[in-house]
C-alpha positions in Angstrom: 86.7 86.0 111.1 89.1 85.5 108.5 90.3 82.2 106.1 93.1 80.2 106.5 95.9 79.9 103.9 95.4 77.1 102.7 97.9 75.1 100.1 95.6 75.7 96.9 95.5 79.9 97.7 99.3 79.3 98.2 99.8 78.0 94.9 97.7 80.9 93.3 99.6 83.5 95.0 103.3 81.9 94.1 101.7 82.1 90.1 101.9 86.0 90.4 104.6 86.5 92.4 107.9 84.5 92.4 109.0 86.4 95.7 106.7 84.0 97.8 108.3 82.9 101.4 106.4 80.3 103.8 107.4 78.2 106.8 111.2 78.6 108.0 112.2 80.3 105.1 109.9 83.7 106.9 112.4 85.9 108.4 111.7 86.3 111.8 111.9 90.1 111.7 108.7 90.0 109.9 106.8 89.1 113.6 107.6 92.8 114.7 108.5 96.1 114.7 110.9 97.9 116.7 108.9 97.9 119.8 108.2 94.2 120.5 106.2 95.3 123.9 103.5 95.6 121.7 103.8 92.2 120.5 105.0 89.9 118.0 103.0 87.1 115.4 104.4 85.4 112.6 103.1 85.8 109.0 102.1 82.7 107.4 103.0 83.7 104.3 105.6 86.7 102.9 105.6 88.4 99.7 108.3 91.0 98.4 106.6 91.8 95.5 109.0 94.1 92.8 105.7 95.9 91.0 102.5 97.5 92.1 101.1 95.2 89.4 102.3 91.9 91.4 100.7 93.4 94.8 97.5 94.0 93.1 97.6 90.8 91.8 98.3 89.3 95.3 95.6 91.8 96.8 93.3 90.7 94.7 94.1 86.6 95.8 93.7 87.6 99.6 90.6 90.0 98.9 88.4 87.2 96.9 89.5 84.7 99.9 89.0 87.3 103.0 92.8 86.3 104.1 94.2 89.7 105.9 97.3 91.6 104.9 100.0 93.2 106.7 102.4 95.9 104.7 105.5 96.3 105.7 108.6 98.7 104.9 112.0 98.5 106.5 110.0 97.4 110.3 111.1 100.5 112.4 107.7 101.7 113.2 107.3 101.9 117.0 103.6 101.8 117.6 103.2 97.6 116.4 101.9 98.8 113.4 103.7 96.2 110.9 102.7 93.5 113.2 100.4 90.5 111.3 98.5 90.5 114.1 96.3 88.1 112.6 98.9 85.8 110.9 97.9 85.5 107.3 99.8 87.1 104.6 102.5 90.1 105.1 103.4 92.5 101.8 107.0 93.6 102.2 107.5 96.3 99.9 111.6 97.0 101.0 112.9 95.7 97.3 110.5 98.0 95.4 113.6 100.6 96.0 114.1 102.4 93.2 114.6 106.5 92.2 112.3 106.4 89.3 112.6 109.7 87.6 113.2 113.6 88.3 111.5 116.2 87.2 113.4 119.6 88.4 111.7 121.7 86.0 108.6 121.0 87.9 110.7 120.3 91.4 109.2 116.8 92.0 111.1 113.0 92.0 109.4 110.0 91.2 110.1 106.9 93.6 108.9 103.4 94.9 107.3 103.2 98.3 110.2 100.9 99.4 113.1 103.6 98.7 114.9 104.3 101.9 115.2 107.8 103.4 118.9 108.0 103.7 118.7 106.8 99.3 116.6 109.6 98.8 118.2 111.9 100.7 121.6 111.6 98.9 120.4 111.1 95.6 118.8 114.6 95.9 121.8 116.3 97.3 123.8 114.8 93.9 121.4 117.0 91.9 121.4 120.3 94.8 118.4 119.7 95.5 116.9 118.4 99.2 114.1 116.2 100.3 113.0 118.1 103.3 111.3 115.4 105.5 114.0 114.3 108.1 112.6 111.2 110.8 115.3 110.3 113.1 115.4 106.8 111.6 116.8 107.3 107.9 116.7 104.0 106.9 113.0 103.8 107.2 111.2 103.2 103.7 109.8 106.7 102.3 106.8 104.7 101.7 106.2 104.3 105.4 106.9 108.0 106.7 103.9 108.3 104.2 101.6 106.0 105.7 102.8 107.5 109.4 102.9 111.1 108.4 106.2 111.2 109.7 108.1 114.5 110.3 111.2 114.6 111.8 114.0 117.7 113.0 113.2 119.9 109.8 109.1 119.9 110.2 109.6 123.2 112.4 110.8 124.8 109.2 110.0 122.8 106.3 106.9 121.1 107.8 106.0 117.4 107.7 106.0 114.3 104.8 102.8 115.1 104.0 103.5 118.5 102.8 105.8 116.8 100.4 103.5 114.6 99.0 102.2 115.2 95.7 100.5 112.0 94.3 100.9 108.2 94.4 99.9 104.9 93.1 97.8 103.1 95.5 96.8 99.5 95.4 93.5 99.2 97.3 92.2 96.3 99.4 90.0 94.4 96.4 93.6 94.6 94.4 92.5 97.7 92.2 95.3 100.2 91.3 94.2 103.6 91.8 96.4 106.9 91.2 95.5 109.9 93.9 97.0 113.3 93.4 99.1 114.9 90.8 102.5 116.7 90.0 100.5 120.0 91.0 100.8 121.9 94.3 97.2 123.4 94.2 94.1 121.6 94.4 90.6 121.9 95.1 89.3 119.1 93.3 86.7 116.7 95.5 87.8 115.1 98.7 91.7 114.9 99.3 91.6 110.7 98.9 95.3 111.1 99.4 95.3 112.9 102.5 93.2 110.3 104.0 95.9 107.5 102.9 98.9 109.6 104.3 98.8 108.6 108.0 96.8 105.8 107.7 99.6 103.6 108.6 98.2 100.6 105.7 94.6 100.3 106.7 93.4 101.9 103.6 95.7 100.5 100.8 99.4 99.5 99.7 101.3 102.6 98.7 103.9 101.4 96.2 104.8 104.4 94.4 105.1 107.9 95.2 105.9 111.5 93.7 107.3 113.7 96.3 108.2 117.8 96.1 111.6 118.6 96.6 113.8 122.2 97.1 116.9 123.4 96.0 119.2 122.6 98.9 120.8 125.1 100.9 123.9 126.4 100.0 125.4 126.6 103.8 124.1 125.5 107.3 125.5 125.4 110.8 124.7 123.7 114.0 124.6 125.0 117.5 124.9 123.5 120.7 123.4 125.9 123.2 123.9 124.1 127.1 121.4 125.7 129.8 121.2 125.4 133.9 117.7 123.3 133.5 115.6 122.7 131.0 112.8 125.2 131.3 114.6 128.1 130.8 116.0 126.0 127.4 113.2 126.0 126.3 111.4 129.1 127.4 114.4 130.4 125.1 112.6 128.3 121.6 110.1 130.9 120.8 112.2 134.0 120.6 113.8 132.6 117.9 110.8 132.6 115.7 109.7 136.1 117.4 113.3 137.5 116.3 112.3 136.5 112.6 114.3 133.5 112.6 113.4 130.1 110.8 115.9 127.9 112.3 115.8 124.2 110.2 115.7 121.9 113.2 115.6 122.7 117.1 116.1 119.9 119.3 115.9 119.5 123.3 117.5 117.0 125.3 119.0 116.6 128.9 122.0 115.7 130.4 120.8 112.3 131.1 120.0 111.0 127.7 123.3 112.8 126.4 125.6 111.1 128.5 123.4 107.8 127.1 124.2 108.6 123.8 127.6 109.6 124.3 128.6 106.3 125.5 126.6 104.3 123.0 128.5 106.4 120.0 131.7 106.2 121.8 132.5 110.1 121.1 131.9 113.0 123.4 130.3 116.2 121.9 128.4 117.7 123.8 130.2 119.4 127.6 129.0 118.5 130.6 129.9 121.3 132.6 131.2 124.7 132.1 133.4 126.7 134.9 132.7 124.2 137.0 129.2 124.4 136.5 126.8 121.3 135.5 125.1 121.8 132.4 121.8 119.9 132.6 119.6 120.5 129.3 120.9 121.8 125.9 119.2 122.7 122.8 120.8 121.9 119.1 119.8 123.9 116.7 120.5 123.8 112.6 120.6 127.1 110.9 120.6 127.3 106.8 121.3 129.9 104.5 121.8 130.9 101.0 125.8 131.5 101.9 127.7 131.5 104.7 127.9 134.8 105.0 123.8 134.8 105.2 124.3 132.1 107.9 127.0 133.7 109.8 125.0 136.3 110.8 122.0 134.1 111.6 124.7 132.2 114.2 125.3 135.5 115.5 121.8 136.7 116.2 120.8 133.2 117.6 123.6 133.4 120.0 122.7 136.7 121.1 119.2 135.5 121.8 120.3 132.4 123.9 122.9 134.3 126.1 120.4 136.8 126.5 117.8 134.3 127.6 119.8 132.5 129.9 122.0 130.3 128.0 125.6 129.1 129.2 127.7 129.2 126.0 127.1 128.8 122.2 129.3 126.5 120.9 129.3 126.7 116.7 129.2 123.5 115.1 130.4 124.8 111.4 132.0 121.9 109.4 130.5 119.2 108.2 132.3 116.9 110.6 131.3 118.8 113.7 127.8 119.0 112.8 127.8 115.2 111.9 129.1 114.2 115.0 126.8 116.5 117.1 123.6 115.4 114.7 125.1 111.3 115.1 124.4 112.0 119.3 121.4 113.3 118.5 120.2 110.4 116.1 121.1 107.6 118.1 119.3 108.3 121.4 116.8 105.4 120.4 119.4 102.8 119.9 121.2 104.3 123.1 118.4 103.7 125.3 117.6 100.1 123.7 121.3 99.4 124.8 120.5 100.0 128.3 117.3 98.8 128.8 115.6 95.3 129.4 112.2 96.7 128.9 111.2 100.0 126.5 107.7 101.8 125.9 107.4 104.9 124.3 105.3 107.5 123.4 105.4 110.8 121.2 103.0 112.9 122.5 102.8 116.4 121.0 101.5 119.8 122.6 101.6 123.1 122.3 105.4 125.1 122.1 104.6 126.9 124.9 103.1 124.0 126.7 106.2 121.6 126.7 108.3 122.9 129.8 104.8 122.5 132.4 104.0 119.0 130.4 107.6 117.1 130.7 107.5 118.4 134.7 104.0 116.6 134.8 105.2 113.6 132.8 108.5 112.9 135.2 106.3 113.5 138.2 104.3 111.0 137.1 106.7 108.5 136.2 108.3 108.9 139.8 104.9 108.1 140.9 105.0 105.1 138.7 107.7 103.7 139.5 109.1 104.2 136.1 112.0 105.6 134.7 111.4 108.3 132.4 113.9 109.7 129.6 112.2 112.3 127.1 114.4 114.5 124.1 112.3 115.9 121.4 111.4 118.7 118.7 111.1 121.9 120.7 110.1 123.6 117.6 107.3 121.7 117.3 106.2 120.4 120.8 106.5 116.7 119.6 107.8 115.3 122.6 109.4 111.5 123.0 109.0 110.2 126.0 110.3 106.3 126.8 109.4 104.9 130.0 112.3 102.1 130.9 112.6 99.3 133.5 115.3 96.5 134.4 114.1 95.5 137.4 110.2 94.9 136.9 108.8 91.9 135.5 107.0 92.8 131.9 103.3 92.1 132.9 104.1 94.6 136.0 106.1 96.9 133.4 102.9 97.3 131.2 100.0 97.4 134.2 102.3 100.7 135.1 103.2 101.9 132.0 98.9 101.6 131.2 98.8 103.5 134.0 101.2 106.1 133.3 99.8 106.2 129.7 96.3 106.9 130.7 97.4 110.1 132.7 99.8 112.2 130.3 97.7 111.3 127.4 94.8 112.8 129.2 97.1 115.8 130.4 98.3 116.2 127.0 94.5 116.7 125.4 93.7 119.2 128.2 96.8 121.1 127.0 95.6 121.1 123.7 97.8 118.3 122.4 97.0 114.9 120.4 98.3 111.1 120.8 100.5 111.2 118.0 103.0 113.2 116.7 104.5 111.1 114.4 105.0 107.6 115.1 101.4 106.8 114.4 98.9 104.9 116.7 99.6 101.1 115.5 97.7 98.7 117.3 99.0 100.0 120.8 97.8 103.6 121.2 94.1 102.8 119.4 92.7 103.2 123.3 94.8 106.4 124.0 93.4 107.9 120.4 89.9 106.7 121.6 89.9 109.1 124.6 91.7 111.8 122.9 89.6 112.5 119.9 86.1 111.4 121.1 83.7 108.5 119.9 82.3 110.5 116.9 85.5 111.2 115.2 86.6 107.4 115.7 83.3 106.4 114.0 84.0 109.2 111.1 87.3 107.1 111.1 85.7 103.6 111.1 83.4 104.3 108.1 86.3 105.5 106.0 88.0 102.3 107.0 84.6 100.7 106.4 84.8 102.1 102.7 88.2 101.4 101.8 88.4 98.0 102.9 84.8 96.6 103.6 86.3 92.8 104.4 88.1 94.7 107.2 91.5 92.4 105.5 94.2 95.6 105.7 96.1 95.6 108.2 93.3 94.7 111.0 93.7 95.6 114.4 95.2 98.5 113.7 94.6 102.7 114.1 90.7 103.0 114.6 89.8 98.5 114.4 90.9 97.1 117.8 89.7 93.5 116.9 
């Protein structure tokens, strides 16, 4: 289906880029991402270009000889979606990193794809000013929580990337540059083409550079830890917050399981594990932000109300910036945790309804049990975006992925009945493109093909991936 590289299209794409790698000088972190079950292939070729000039140019090469293209960012996507499947050549964007330009009269900043999150984040903050989009991995290239959509702790209050995005510069498949969007926040101006290249993980085109809203940050915030009996009634507590006219920034679930996980793996305890001698078994963490702390104060004291009152054991006020980095460090290293522990990882994150979650994640562990599969889940109980790993070190891995198929195939068709969808935001990769079949319906993945069909008519961009199982 597609051309070999062959040493003459070499040489033309080391004349436009001078960032070329081939043979043993590929890093071997360019075969996968950071869930290898889904599998791993060399590149034969890497570029790290440093303009969106020198990827069009190298577009361009690969389009006029039908060679396919993987981009890349920093590699932590978890659905194989930076996987060259196909070998051929893969586009590393990681060292187009820079902070280009802010504009805070019009409240926007200018950036390359390849800027990390963590960058952006502080850069902001120098200027009191906050990039709301907060994924769990923060040293993920912005870029790429464009092309998954991602959305992170704050979406329940500040919403997702792509509600952030205001333009970018897009190098399509033929090599063309193309600009989509603008420094406005209204539109109604043709077909969004730039909503239909956020979330579509690189099968459209290359973003490489990217103008992204931004907020004044706020002045004071405060975590809580709020431990509960069981889980249910933690999170049967998640909507009265928002009925009680609060807008909490993040609210997290997790249970006693993957705490103590992540406790270990960080080396610091945070969170209790028992109460008068009782066991505490789920908790909520919730991040409140104000204008002052006066203004937050009395948001802590009305959310603590409205957890004791529900059913919750304690409150316990995270309030300096220490505490709430140490409780928010447990939080953010759950992945990493359960990679420590375990031989062989899948994962999915699912999303339902809020009031759906407690009934799903009772379904989803008695499934696993019926497996034979152990199941840890934590998630965004704001938002019903649910992350659910399924772990072995005892089973071989083709008997690992015939259950985990198995497994797969049931909550997936649990979570459409409840009104849920594949993806929350990791993206479907190449591994969840028969999960997204069966969810959405046959007419919606055709809609989906023939927009891949127009962007990219050689099928080079990323192949195999999102709606092209090749």
């Amino acid at each position: 289906m597609y051309n070999q590289l062959t040493p003459e299209i070499i040489s033309m794409i080391q004349k436009v880029s001078d960032h070329v790698y081939t043979g043993g000088d590929i890093s071997p972190d360019y075969a996968r991402d950071e869930m290898p079950i889904y599998g791993t292939r060399m590149p034969d070729l890497a570029v790290q270009p440093r303009s969106t000039e020198e990827v069009a140019a190298v577009m361009k090469i690969c389009y006029e000889n039908n060679i396919p293209v993987t981009p890349r960012g920093a590699g932590t996507g978890l659905a194989g979606g930076a996987v060259p499947l196909f070998g051929g050549v893969l586009m590393d964007i990681s060292k187009m990193n820079r902070i280009l330009e802010y504009d805070l009269e019009n409240f926007v900043v200018n950036i390359e794809a390849g800027v990390l999150l963590a960058d952006l984040a502080a850069d902001c903050l120098t200027r009191g000013m906050m990039y709301p989009p907060d994924p769990g991995e923060k040293f993920a290239c912005v870029g790429g929580n464009v092309a998954t959509n991602a959305g992170g702790m704050r979406a329940v209050k500040y919403g997702t990337t792509r509600d952030y995005v205001r333009a970018m510069t897009v190098v399509l498949p033929n090599g063309e540059i193309t600009h989509m969007g603008a420094t406005v926040s209204k539109t109604s101006s043709g077909y969004s083409l730039m909503n239909l290249m956020i979330g579509s993980e690189g099968t459209l085109g290359i973003i490489t550079e990217l103008t992204l809203k931004i907020i004044p940050a706020p002045k004071a915030a405060a975590s809580l830890i709020i431990p509960f009996r069981d889980l249910r009634t933690a999170l049967a507590t998640v909507p009265k917050f928002r009925m009680n006219h609060m807008d909490p920034q993040a609210i997290e679930f997790m249970e006693r399981e993957i705490v103590m996980l992540s406790e270990r793996y960080v080396g610091k305890a945070v969170f209790p594990q028992e109460l008068s001698g009782e066991p505490i078994n789920a908790y909520l963490l919730i991040t409140l932000d104000g204008t002052s702390s006066e203004e937050v104060d009395k948001l802590i004291e009305q959310a603590a109300n409205i957890a004791l009152e529900a059913g919750a054991m304690d409150v316990l006020i995270a309030d300096t910036s220490n505490r709430i980095k140490d409780a928010w460090a447990a939080r953010s290293s759950f992945l990493e945790a359960i990679m420590e522990e375990t031989k062989l990882l899948d994962e999915c994150d699912v999303v339902v309804p809020v009031n759906k979650i407690a009934d799903y994640l009772e379904f989803v562990n008695e499934q696993g049990r019926k497996c034979g599969l152990e199941i840890k889940t934590f998630g965004h109980a704001g938002d019903g975006n649910l992350h659910i790993y399924q772990c072995s070190n005892d089973l071989d891995e083709e008997e690992f992925k015939r259950r985990v198929d198995a497994f797969f195939d049931i909550i997936y068709r649990e979570a459409t009945r409840c009104g849920g969808l594949v993806s929350g935001e990791h993206g479907i990769g190449s591994g969840k493109i028969k999960y997204l079949v069966d969810s959405v319906g046959e007419t919606n993945m055709e809609l989906m093909r023939g927009i891949k069909q127009v962007f990219d008519p050689k099928m080079i961009l990323n192949p195999g991936k999102v709606c092209y199982k090749l």
